[in-house]
C-alpha positions, 0 to 999 in steps of 0.5 A, a space after each residue: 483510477 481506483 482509489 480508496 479515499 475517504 473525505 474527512 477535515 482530520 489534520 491528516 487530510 488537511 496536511 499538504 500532500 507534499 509533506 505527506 508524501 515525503 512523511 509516508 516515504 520516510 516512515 516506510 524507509 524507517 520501517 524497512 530499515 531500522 525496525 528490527 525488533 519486537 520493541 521496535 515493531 512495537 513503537 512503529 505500530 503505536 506511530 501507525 495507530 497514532 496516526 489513524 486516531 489523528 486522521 479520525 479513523 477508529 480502529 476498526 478501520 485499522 483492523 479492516 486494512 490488515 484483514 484486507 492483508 491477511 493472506 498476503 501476511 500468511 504466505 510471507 511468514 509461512 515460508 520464513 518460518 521454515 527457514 528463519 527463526 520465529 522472531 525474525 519472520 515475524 519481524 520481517 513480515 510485520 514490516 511489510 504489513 505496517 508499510 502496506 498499512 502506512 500506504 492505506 492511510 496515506 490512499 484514504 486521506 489523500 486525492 490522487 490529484 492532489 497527489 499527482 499535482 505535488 509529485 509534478 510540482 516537485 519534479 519541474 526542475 529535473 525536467 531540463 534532465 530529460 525526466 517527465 515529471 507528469 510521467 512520474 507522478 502517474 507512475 507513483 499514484 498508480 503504485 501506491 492506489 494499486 496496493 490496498 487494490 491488490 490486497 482486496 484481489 488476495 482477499 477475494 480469492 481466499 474468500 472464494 477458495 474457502 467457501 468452495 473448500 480449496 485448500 490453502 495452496 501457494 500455487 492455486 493463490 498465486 495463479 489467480 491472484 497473477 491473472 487478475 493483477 495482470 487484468 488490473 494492470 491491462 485497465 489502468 493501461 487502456 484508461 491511461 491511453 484513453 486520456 492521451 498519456 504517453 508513458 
């Protein structure tokens, strides 16, 4: 499995990957459905930067997970914009950025084993109710190490279609864009059956 993880002894790598978990789910909760705002984007993106300082990264590597997003944030704000006022879109679309960023922070400062032992742990008691915890957990690392993934995909493909002058199009993005998420996913499928995993 592909994952973005950077090896560091930050408190953030050092956090239990439970604690973390839940954090990242809870602030990603808070950010969809409270900050509505300027201010209150604002107040979330001082929290992110605050927690990429604490896990001892600069902002440049900040700077470079948003950079990894851009094209997705364009073809989300552009189509608000025809139909929302400025404020709104960008409200909306600086919430889906800064939960895609939490999801960066949360990939690079923790192993997907680690991860996938917490999920499991948790799960246990709701295996007498028929739930796989080994199934669930595999079902969310691959989620979460999937989105810094796709946004490289994004990024590649705008890079290649602006170095052989294609102009900006929402069709001829999101063909590409489709077919190699669908080549990922086809990957990650025979990977997993190639370990013996039964969905």
């Amino acid at each position: 499995m592909i994952s973005a993880y950077r090896s560091g002894t930050s408190p953030v790598h050092r956090m239990p990957t439970g604690i973390k978990l839940i954090s990242f789910i809870g602030m990603s909760l808070v950010v969809a459905a409270a900050v509505t705002d300027l201010w209150q984007v604002v107040a979330a993106l001082t929290f992110v930067m605050t927690a990429y300082a604490l896990a001892g990264l600069d902002a440049r590597v900040l700077t470079g997970q948003v950079l990894a997003v851009r094209w997705v944030i364009v073809f989300m704000l552009v189509p608000q914009l025809l139909f929302l006022p400025a404020l709104v879109a960008a409200s909306n679309t600086a919430r889906v950025a800064l939960i895609i960023v939490l999801a960066a922070l949360f990939t690079i400062t923790t192993r997907v084993p680690d991860l996938l032992d917490a999920v499991e742990r948790a799960l246990v008691p709701l295996r007498r109710f028929g739930v796989r915890p080994e199934g669930v957990a595999l079902a969310l690392a691959l989620t979460i190490t999937s989105i810094p993934v796709l946004a490289g995909f994004a990024s590649t493909i705008r890079d290649a279609q602006r170095a052989r002058g294609i102009p900006a199009h929402r069709v001829s993005f999101a063909v590409p864009l489709l077919i190699m998420s669908l080549k990922h996913a086809d990957d990650l499928a025979d990977a997993v059956s190639a370990r013996g995993i039964k969905p």
